[in-house]
C-alpha positions in Angstrom: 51.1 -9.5 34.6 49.4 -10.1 30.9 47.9 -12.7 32.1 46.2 -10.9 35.2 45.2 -7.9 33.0 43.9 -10.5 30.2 41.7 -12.4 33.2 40.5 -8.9 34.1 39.3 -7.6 31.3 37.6 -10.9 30.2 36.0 -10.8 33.1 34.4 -7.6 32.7 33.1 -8.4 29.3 31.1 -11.2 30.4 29.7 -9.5 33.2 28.9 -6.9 30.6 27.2 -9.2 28.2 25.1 -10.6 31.2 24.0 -7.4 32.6 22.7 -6.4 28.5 21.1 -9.9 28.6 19.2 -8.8 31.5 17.9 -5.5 30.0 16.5 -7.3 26.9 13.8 -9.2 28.6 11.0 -7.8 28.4 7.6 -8.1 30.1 4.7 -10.1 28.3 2.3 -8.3 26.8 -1.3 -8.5 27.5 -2.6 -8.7 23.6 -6.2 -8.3 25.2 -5.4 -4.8 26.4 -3.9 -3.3 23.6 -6.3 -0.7 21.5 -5.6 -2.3 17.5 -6.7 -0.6 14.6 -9.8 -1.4 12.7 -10.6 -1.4 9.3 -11.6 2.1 7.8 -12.8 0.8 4.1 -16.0 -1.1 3.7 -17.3 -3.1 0.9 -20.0 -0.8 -0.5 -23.2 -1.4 -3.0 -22.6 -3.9 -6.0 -19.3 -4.7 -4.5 -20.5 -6.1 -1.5 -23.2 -7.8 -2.9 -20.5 -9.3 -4.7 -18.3 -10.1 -2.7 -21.3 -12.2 -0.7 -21.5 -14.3 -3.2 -17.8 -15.1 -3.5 -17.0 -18.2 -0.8 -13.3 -17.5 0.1 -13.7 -13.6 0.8 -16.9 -14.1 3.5 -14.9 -17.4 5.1 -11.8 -15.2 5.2 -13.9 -11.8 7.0 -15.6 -14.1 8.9 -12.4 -15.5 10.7 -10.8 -12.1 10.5 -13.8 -11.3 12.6 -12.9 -13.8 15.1 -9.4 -12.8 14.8 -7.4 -13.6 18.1 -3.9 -12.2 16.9 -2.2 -15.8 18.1 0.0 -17.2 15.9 -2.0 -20.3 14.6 -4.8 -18.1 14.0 -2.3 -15.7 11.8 -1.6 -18.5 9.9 -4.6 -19.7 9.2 -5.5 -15.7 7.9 -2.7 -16.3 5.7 -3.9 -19.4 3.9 -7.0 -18.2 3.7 -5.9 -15.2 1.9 -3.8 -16.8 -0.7 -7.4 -19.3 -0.9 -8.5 -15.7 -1.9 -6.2 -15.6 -4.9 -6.8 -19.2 -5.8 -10.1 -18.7 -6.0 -11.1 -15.8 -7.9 -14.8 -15.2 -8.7 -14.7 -13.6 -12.3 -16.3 -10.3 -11.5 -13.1 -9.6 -9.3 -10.0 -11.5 -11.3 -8.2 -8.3 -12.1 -4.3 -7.5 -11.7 -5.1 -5.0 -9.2 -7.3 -7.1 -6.8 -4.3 -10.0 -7.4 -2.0 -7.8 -6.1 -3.4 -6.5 -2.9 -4.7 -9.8 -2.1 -1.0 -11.2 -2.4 0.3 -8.2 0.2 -2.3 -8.7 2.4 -1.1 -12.7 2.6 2.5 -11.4 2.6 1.5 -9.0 5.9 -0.3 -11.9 7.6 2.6 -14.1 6.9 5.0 -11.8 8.0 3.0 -11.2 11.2 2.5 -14.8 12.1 6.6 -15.0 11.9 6.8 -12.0 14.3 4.2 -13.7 17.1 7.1 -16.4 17.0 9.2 -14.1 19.1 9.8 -13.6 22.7 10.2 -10.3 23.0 7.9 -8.0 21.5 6.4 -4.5 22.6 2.4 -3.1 22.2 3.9 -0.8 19.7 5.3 -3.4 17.8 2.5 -5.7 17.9 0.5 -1.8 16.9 2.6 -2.1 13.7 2.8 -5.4 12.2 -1.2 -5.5 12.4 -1.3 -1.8 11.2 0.3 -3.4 8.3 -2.2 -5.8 8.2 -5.1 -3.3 8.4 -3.9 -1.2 5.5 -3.8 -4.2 3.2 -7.1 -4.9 3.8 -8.4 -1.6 4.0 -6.5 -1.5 0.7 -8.1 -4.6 -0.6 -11.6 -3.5 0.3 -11.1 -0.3 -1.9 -9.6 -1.8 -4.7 -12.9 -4.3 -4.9 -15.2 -0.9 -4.3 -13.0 0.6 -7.3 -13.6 -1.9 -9.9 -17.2 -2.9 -9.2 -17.9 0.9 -9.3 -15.7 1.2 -12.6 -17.1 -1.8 -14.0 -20.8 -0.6 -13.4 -19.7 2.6 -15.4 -18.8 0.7 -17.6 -22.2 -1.0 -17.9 -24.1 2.1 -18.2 -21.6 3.4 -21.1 -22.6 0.3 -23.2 -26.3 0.7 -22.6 -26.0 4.2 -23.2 -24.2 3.9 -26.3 -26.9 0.6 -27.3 -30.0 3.0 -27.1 -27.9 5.7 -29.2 -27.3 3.1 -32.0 -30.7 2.0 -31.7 -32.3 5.3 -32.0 -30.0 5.8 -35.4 -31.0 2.7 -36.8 -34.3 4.6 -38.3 -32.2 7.6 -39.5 -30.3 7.6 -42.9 -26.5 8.0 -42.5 -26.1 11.0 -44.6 -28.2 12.9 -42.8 -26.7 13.1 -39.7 -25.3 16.6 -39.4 -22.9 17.3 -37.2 
């Protein structure tokens, strides 16, 4: 009688585990048709007249451009992006820039892994490249930040130049404060 009751009960497990099976697949989605985020932060005045100049960042946005969200394609994003970090222009090498650059790589990287699956929903695929979109979006504002600090910057020193020059004819004593 064990024996019966151990046959039956294995027997409804694996009829179990195949009816879950079944409930997994999932239909293939159609990447065309899903509506993706775009990028919200552009490269504006000295920073994108900058970043022009600077090789790896207009080969990497133009292939973004031409993005197909396949999984060779993510890859290749990828490698560009740490191309990004190994070849900083000097106007940009900063900490900050470093680090978005490195999520942004670490998102595409983590995206190309996720196209490797079988299964996936238009909500997930919404989510890794949301991801993906903030890191750039990120990226982009960071590079706006410092070209706008570093102009500031710029205008402080000239500022402060034509100050000195303008003491230069004054004794120092008779500065009154």
């Amino acid at each position: 009688m064990r024996y019966i009751l151990f046959l039956f009960f294995s027997l409804v497990l694996i009829s179990c585990q195949e009816e879950e099976r079944d409930t997994v697949k999932a239909d293939k989605v159609d990447v065309s048709q899903i509506q993706f985020p775009e990028t919200q932060v552009a490269l504006v005045g000295e920073a994108q007249g900058i970043a022009s100049q600077w090789e790896a960042y207009t080969t990497f946005q133009t292939s973004f451009e031409n993005y197909d969200h396949s999984k060779a394609s993510t890859q290749r994003l990828a490698t560009l992006a740490g191309n990004l970090r190994a070849n900083m222009i000097p106007e940009f090498d900063s900490q900050p820039i470093r680090s978005r650059i490195l999520v942004l790589e670490t998102r595409l990287r983590r995206y190309a892994s996720f196209l490797g699956y079988t299964s996936k929903s238009a909500n997930e695929y919404k989510e890794y490249y949301s991801n993906i979109i903030d890191a750039l979006d990120n990226l982009n504002g960071q590079l706006n930040e410092k070209s706008y600090v570093d102009d500031l910057e710029q205008q402080l020193i000239e500022e402060l130049k034509s100050d000195l020059r303008d003491l230069d004819g004054v004794p120092n004593d008779s500065i009154g404060l």
